[in-house]
N, C-alpha and C positions, 0 to 999 in steps of 0.2 A: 757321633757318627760311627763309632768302631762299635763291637760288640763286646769286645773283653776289659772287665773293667780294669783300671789301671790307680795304682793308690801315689799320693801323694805325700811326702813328707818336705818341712822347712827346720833352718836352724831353729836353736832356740835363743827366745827374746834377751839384750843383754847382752850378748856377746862382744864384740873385738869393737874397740872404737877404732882402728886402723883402717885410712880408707881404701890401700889399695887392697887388702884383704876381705873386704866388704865389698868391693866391686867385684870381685871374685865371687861371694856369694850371691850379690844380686844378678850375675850373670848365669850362676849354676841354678839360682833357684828361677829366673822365668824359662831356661831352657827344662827346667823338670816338670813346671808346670802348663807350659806349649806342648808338652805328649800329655799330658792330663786334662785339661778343658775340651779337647775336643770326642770326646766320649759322651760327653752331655749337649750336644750341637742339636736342637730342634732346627734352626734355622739362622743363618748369618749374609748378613750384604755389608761388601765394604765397600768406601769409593778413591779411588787414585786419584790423587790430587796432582797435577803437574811440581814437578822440581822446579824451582826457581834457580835460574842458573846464572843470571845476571843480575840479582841481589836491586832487580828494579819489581817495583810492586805492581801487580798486574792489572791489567785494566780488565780483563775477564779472563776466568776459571769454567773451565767444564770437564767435571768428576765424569772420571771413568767410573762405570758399576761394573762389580763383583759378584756371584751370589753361590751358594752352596761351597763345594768343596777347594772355589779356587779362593772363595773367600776366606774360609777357612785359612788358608796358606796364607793368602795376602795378611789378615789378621798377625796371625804366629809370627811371621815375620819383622810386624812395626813393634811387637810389644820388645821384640829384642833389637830393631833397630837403632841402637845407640854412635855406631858410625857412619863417617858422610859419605856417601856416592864421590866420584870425580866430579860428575856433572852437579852436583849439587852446590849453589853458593854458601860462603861461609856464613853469610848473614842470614840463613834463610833455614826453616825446620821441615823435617819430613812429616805428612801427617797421613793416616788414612782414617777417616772417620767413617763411620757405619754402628753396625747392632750384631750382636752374638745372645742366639735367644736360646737359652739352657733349660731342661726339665729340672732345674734346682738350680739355688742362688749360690753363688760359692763364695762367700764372704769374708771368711776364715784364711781362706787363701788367698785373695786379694790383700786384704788386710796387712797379711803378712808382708807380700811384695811390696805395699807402700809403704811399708814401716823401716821397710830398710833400704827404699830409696829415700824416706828421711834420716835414717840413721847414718847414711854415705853424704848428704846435702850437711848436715848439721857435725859430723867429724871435723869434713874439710872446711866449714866457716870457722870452729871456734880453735882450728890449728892456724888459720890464715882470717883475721877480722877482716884484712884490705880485701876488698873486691879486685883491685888489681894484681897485690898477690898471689891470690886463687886462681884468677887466670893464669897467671904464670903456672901455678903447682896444675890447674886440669894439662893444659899442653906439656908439659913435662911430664908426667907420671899417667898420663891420659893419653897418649898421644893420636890422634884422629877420632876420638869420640867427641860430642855433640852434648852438652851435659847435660842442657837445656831436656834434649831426649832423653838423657838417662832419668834424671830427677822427676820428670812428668806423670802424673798419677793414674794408674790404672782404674777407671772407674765401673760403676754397679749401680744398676737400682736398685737400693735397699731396700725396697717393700715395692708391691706388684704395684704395675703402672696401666692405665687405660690404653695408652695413645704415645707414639713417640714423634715426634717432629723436628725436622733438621730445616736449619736457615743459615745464613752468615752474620756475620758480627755487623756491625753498622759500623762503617766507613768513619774513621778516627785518624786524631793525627798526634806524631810527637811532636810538642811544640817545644824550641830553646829559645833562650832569648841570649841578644848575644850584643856584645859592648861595638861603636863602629870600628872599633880596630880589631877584635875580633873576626868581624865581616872582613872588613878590608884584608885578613891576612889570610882568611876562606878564600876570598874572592882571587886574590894573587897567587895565592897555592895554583889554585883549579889553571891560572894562567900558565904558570912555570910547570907544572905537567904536560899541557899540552894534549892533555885529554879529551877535548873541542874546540881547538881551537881552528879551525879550520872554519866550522859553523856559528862560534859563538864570541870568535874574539873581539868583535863588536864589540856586543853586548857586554860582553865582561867588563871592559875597560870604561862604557856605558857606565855599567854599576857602581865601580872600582871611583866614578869620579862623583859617582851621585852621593856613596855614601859618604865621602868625605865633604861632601858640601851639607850632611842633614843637622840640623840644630842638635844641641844635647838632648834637647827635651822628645826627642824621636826616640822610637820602641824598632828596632831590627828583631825580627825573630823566623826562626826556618822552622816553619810547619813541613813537614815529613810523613809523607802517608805512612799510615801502618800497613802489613799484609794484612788483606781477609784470611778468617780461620774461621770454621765451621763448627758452630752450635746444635745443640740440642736442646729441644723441652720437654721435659717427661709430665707427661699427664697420668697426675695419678687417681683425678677426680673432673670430671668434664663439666660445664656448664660456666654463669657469669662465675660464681663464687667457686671454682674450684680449688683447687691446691696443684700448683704446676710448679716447677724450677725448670733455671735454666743455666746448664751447664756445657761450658767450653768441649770443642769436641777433636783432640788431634789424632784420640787412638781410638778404637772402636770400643762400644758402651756395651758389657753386658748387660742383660734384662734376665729376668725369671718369668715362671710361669706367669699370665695375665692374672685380676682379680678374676676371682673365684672358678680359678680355670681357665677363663673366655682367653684366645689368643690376642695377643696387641696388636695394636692399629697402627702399622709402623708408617710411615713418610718417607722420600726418594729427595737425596740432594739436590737441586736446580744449580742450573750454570751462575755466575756470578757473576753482574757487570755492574763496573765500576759507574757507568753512566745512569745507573738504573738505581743503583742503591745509595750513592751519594750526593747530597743534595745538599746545597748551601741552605744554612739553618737564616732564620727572617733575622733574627736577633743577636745576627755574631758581627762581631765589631770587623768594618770596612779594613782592610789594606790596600798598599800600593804593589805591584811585585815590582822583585830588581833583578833577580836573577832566578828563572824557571826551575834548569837541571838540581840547582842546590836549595830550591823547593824557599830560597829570600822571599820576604817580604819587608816592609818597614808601615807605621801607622804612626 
């Protein structure tokens, strides 16, 4: 979108396995190249996704649209958004998905920036294997960054695309399974907080007396929605047998020029309801619920 062109440089490959010295550079390098991508801006729409501030998964999403120069901003902004807002839950990711359609692919440059937010993911695992460790060392030497956003890969279509299409993930769950004493000590936690118990203390003690009465041979398990997160498909060849991929979508997708010139056939985010896009599969094994909020079942 500017006129004057503007040059780009990155460290070189190899460097420091040090991570907070590498978070340093991957901070210096997407602020060098947020003044550099947008010289090549044909055209860009992003969409605001709501924060989730209550770390509960939503029953419907409606993206804000973006388009030209504020998208441009909104963009610049997620690729370096690696800290949380106040209002943002700790469990919960920033995302702005959309398109950045460039007069050239800039590969080299991406490239670069995902190699060294592998190179900052892959310091900190093999200085700390425990995954619990690492959280310790992000909040300690991280402190109010979001890793999950730092580590998240900047993506590109690598060769021209016909068509872009945006959808949501299909409604998914974390399932655990868990022993009745387990349960039983979920179940009493959520009591001795005091968390609902105004609404739910029934119920709880309801649960609290069912699961201790279920044979061994019972399966407890807390299915957990996931958050929806927004996809893309790139088409890079149209018809039954085409060639399409489908790729996760939390930051905004650069594209190149269309094939053979022709401009792409980009797509618009739609709202997301929970009711509309999740649907009990015919062939998924029956449960019992025990307890709603803590997402219990038993079978």
């Amino acid at each position: 979108m500017g006129e004057e062109q503007i040059e780009l440089s990155f460290p070189e490959e190899g460097g420091t396995s040090d991570p907070e010295q590498l978070m340093t550079e991957l901070c210096e390098c997407i602020d060098r190249f947020n003044d550099y991508w947008p010289q090549f801006v044909v055209n860009a729409v992003a969409f605001r996704i709501p924060l989730y501030e209550d770390g509960l998964v939503p029953e419907k999403v409606f993206p804000e649209c973006a388009s030209g120069t504020e998208a441009v901003d909104l963009c610049a902004q997620a690729f370096r958004a690696f800290s949380r807002p106040k209002q943002q839950h700790p469990g919960s990711v920033y995302r702005v998905p959309g398109y950045i359609t460039l007069d050239r692919l800039l590969l080299d440059e991406i490239d670069s920036i995902n190699s060294l937010k592998r190179d900052l993911q892959a310091a900190v695992k093999q200085r700390y294997p425990d995954a619990r460790a690492r959280n310790v060392f992000h909040g300690r030497t991280f402190p109010g960054r979001i890793m999950l956003q730092v580590y998240r890969q900047i993506r590109t279509a690598r060769s021209p695309v016909e068509a872009v299409r945006f959808t949501w993930s299909p409604g998914t769950h974390a399932v655990t399974h868990l022993t009745t004493g387990e349960a039983i000590a979920l179940l009493q936690n959520r009591l001795e907080m005091g968390v609902d118990v105004n609404d739910h203390r029934v119920a709880l003690l309801t649960a609290i007396e069912r699961v201790s009465s279920l044979s061994k041979s019972s399966m407890i398990i807390r299915e957990r929605p996931r958050a929806p997160y927004p996809v893309a498909s790139l088409v890079h060849t149209a018809g039954r047998n085409g060639i399409k991929k489908m790729v996760p979508l939390s930051l905004p997708l650069f594209i190149g020029p269309g094939i053979s010139g022709d401009e792409v056939d980009v797509g618009t985010l739609a709202p997301y309801d929970v009711n509309v896009r999740r649907s009990a599969r015919s062939d998924r094994i029956k449960s019992t619920l025990l307890f709603s909020p803590l997402y219990l079942r038993y079978r």
